[in-house]
C-alpha positions as CSV (number, residue, x, y, z in Angstrom):
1,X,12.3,33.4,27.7
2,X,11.6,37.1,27.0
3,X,7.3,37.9,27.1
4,X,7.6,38.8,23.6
5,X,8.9,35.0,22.6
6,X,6.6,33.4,25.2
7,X,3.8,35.3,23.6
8,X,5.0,34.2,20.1
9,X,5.2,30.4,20.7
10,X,0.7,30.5,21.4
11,X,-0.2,31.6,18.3
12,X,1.8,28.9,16.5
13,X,1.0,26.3,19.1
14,X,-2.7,27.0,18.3
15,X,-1.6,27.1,14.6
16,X,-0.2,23.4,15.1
17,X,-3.2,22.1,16.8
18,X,-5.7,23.7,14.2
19,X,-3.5,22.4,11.5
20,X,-5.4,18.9,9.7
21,X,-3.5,15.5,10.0
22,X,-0.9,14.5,7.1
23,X,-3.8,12.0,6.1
24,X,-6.6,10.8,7.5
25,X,-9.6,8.2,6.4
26,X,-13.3,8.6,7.7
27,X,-15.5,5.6,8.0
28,X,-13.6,4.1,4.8
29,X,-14.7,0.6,4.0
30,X,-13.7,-1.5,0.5
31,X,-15.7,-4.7,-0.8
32,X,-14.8,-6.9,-3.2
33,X,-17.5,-9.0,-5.1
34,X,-17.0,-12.8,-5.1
35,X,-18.6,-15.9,-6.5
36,X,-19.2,-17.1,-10.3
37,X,-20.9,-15.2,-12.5
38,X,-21.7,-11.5,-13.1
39,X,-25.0,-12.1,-11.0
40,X,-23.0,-12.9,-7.4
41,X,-24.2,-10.9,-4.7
42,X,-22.0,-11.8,-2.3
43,X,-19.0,-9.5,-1.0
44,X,-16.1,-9.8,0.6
45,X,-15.7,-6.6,3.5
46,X,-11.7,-6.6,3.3
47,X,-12.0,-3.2,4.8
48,X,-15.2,-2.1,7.1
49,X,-15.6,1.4,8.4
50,X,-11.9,2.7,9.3
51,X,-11.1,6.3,10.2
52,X,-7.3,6.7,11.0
53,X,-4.9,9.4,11.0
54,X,-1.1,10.1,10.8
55,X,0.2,13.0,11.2
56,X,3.6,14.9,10.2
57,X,6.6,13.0,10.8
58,X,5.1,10.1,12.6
59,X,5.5,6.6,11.8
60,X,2.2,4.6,12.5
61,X,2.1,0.8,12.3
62,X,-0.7,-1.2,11.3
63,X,-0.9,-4.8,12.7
64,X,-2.7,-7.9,12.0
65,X,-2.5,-11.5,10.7
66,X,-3.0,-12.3,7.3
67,X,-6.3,-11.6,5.9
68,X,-7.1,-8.6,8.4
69,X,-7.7,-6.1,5.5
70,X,-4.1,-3.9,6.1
71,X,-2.7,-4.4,2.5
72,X,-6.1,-3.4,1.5
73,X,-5.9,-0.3,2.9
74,X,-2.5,0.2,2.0
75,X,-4.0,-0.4,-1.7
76,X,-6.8,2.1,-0.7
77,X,-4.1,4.9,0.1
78,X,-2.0,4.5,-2.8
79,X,-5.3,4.9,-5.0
80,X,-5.0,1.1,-6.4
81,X,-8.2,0.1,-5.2
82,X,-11.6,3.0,-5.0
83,X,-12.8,2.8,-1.8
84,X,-16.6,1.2,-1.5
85,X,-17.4,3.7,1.0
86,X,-16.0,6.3,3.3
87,X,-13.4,8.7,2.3
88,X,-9.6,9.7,2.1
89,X,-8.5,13.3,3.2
90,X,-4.3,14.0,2.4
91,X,-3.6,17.1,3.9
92,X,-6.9,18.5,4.3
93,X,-8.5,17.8,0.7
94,X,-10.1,14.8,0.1
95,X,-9.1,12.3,-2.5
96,X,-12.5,12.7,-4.8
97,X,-11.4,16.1,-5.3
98,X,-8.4,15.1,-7.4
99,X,-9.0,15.6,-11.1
100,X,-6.2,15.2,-13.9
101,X,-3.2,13.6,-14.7
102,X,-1.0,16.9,-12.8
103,X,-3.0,16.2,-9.1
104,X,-2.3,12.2,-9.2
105,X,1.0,12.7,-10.2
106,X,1.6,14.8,-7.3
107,X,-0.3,12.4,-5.0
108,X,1.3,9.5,-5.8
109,X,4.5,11.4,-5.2
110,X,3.8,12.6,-1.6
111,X,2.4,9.4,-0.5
112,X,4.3,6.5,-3.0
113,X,4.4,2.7,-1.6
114,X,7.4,0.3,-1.2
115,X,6.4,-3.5,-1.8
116,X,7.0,-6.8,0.2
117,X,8.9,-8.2,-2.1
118,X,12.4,-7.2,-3.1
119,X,13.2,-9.6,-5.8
120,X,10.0,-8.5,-7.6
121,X,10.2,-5.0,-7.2
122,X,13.1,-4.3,-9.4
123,X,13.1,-4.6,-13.2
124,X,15.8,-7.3,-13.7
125,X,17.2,-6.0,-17.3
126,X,18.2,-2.5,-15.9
127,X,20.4,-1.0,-13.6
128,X,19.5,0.4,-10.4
129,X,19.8,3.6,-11.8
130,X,16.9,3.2,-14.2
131,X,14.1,2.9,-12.1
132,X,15.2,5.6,-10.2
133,X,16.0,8.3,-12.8
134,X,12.4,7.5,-14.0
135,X,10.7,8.3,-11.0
136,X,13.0,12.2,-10.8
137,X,12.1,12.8,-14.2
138,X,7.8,12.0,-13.9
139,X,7.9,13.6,-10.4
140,X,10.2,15.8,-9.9
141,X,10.1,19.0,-12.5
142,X,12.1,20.6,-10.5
143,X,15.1,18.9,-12.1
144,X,16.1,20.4,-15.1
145,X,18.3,17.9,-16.3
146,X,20.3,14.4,-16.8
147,X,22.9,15.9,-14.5
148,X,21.1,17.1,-11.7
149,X,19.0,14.1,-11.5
150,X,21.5,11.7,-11.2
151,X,23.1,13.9,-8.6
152,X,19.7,13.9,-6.5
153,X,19.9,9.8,-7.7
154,X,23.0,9.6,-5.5
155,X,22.0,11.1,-2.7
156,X,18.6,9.1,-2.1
157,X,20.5,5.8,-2.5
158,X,22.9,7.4,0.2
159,X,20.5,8.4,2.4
160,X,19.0,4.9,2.8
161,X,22.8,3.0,3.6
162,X,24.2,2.3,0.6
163,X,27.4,3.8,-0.3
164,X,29.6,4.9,-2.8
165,X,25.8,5.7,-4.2
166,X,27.6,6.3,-8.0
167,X,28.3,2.9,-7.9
168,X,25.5,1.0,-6.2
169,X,23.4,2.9,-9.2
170,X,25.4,1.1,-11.7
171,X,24.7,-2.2,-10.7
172,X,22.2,-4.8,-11.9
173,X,19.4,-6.0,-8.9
174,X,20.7,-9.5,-9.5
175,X,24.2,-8.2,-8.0
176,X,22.6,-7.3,-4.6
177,X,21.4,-9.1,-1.4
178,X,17.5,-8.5,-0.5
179,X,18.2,-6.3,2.5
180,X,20.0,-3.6,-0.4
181,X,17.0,-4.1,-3.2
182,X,14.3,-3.4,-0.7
183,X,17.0,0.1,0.6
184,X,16.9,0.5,-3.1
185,X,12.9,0.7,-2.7
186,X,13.1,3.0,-0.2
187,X,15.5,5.3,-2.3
188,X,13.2,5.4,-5.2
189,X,9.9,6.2,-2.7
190,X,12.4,9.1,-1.0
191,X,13.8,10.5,-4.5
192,X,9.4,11.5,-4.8
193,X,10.4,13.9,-1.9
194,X,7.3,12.4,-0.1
195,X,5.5,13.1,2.8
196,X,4.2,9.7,3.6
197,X,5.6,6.0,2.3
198,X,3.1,3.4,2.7
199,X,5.9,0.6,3.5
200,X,3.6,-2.4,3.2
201,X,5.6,-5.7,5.0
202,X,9.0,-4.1,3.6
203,X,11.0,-6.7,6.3
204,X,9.0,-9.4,5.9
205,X,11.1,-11.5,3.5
206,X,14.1,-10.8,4.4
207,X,16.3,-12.8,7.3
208,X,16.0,-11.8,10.5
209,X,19.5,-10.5,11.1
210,X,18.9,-7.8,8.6
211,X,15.5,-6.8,9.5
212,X,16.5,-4.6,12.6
213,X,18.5,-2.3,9.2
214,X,15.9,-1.4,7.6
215,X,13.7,-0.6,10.1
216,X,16.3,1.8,11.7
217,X,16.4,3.5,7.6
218,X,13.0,4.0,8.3
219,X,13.3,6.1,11.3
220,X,16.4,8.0,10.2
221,X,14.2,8.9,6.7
222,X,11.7,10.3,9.8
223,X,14.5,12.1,11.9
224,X,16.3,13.5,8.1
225,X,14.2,13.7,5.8
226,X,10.8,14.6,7.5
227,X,8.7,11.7,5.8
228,X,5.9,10.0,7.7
229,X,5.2,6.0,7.5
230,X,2.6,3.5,7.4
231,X,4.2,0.6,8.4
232,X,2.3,-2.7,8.0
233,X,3.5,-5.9,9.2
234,X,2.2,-8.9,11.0
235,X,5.1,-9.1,13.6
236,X,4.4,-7.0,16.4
237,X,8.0,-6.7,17.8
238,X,8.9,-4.5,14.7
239,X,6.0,-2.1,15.6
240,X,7.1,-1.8,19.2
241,X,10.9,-1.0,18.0
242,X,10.1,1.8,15.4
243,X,6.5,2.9,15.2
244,X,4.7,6.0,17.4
245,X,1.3,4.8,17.4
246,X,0.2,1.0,16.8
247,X,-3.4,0.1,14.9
248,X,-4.4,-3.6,15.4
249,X,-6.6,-4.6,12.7
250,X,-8.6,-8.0,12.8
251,X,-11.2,-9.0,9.9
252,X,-11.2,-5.7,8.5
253,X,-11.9,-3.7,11.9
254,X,-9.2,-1.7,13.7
255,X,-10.0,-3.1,17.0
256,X,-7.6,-1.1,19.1
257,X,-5.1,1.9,18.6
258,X,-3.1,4.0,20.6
259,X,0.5,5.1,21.6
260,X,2.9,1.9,20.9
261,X,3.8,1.6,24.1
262,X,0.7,1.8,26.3
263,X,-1.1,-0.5,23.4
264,X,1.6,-3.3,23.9
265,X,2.1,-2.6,27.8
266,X,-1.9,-2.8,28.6
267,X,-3.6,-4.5,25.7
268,X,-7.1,-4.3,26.0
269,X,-8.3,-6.4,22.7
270,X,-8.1,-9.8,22.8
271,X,-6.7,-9.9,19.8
272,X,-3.8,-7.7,20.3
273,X,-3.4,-10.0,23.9
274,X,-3.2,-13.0,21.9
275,X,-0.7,-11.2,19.1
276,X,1.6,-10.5,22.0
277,X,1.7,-14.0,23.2
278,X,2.7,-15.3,19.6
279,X,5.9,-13.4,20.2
280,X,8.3,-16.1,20.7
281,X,10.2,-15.8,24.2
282,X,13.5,-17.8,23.3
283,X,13.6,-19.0,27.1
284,X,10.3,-20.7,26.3
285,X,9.6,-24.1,24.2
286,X,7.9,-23.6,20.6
287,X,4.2,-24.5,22.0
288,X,0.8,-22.9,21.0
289,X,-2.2,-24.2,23.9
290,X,-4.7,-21.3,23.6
291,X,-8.1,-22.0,22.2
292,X,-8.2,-18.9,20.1
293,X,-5.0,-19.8,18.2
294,X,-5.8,-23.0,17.1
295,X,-9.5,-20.8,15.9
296,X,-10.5,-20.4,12.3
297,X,-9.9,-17.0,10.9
298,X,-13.0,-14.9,10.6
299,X,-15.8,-15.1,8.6
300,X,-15.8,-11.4,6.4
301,X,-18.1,-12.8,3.1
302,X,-21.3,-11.0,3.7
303,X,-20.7,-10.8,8.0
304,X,-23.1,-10.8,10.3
305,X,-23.6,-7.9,13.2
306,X,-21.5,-8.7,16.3
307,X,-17.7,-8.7,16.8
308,X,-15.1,-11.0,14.2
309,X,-13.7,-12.1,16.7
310,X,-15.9,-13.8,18.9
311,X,-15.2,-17.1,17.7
312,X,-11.5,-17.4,19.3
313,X,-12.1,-15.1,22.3
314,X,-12.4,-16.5,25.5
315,X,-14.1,-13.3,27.0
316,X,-17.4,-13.4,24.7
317,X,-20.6,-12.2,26.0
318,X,-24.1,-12.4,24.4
319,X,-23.5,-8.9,23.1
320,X,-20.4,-10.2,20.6
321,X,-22.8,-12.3,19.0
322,X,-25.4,-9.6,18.0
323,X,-23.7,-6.3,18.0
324,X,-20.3,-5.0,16.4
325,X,-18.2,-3.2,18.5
326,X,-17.2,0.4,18.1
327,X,-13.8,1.9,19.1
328,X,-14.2,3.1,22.4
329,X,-11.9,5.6,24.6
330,X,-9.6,3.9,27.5
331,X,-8.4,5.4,30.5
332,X,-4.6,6.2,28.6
333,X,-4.5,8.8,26.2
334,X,-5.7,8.2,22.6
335,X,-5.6,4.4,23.8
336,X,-9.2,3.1,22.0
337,X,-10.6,-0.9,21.7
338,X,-13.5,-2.0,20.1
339,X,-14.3,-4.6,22.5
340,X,-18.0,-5.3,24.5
341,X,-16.0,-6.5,27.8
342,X,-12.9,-4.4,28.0
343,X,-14.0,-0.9,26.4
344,X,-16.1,1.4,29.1
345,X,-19.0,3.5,27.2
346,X,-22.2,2.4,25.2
347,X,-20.3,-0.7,24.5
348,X,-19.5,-1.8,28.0
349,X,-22.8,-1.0,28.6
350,X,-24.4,-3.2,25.7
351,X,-22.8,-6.4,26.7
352,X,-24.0,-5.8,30.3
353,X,-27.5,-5.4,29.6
354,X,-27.4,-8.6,26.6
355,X,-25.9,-10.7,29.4
């Protein structure tokens, strides 16, 4: 490499590092108000106090059982829901800042969502084309006409698997299997040109021999197409096969994050340890023993200080009863837990001195 190249690649090295994440929350919380009567006071703390980030052409999973807040926040993103608390940055600007119909529509454009369930999320009177040619003509002004949106229509519904794309746009959902309606999702989230698809449980209901598909259309949209993903499931394998960076999220706390692979090779929650042993090993007998399994899920209606998940860990100290863990910084990389025992810092430190 010639000095002058060498010296060229710092400046845009610092450029990249200066640059803000694709999206990012801070502190972002969302309560939902539950009881009879307009008078209830008591709330439900779906989400509590989550700052994330995902950057460019990442794909970032978001794991947890049912009932641990991640379609919440999936709602939160895609502007469903307002958040209680906290706040949303895309791309530097934070979502409060949006005003008229012009900014949502080009929101919702770069960061659209593709559902759980395929046989709901296709209009069953139309053809696959219509939903589609919708979406290019609200989002996509660039089109000028009938001619060169269908045209853009093929290609999206090629680029996710499913070919001759003239034809697949002709039929009717009812003529397709679930593994090509939930392609066909991905195809109308892709013709937005986004830069993030919140995919929220898009394998979940589909058979398990077509699963591994669509999770390899997700990272070929990453490698082609540039697009970033939230991908939130419940099964932990599918986050280890596709995803960058894993979130584990338990009664509305992300209680440990980090590179995939150091997450699920030295798990430092016991929650995400007892996620991995629910991964069935098909050399092993169908048996559940631990104590934290067989545990109620946590209580998040008006919650008290101390960790969720003290009920069903068999590490609890004094501290988990009276104050909530924080993410704390491991010994990996950008490997963080929120847990009194495991996490070194103020945390660590709590427990110690309750105990």
């Amino acid at each position: 490499m010639s000095p002058t190249t060498e010296n060229a690649a710092v400046p845009e090295a610092a450029v990249a590092a200066a640059k803000p994440p694709l999206l990012e929350t801070v502190h972002l919380s969302r309560h939902f108000r539950v009881g009879g009567g307009l008078l209830s006071r008591a709330h439900l703390h779906a989400v509590d106090d989550v700052s994330m980030t995902i950057r460019e052409r990442e794909i970032v999973a978001l794991v947890g059982e049912s009932g641990s807040g991640k379609s919440t926040m999936a709602r939160l993103l895609a502007q469903v829901y307002k958040p209680t608390s906290g706040e949303i940055r895309f791309q530097g600007r934070s979502l409060a800042d949006l005003h008229g119909r012009r900014d949502q529509l080009r929101y919702r454009s770069d960061v659209p969502m593709v559902f759980q369930d395929p046989f709901a999320s296709l209009n069953p009177v139309y053809k696959v084309a219509h939903g589609i040619m919708r979406g290019l003509k609200l989002h996509r002004p660039d089109l000028k006409d009938a001619e060169q949106r269908h045209a853009e229509a093929v290609r999206v519904v090629e680029a996710v698997g499913l070919r001759p794309g003239a034809e697949i746009l002709e039929r009717y959902p009812y003529e397709m299997s679930g593994g090509q309606r939930q392609r066909i999702g991905f195809a109308q989230a892709l013709a937005y040109r986004p830069k993030l698809i919140l995919a929220d449980e898009p394998v979940s209901m589909l058979d398990v021999s077509i699963r591994i598909g669509l999770l390899n259309v997700m990272a070929q949209l990453r490698e082609k197409e540039g697009v970033s993903f939230l991908y939130i499931t419940h099964d932990i394998a599918s986050a280890r096969y596709v995803s960058d960076r894993v979130m584990v999220m338990y009664g509305g706390h992300v209680v440990e994050s980090g590179p995939t692979e150091t997450v699920l090779a030295d798990p430092q929650h016991p929650y995400t340890q007892l996620l991995l042993e629910a991964v069935p090993d098909p050399r092993a007998p169908l048996t559940v023993t631990t104590e934290a399994a067989r545990a109620e899920p946590p209580a998040v209606i008006d919650p008290k200080p101390g960790c969720r998940f003290r009920a069903r860990c068999p590490l609890a100290v004094d501290a988990c009863d009276q104050v909530t863990p924080v993410l704390q910084p491991l010994a990996a990389p950008d490997h963080q837990a929120a847990c009194h025992v495991n996490a070194p810092g103020p945390s660590a430190s709590a427990a110690s001195a309750v105990s």
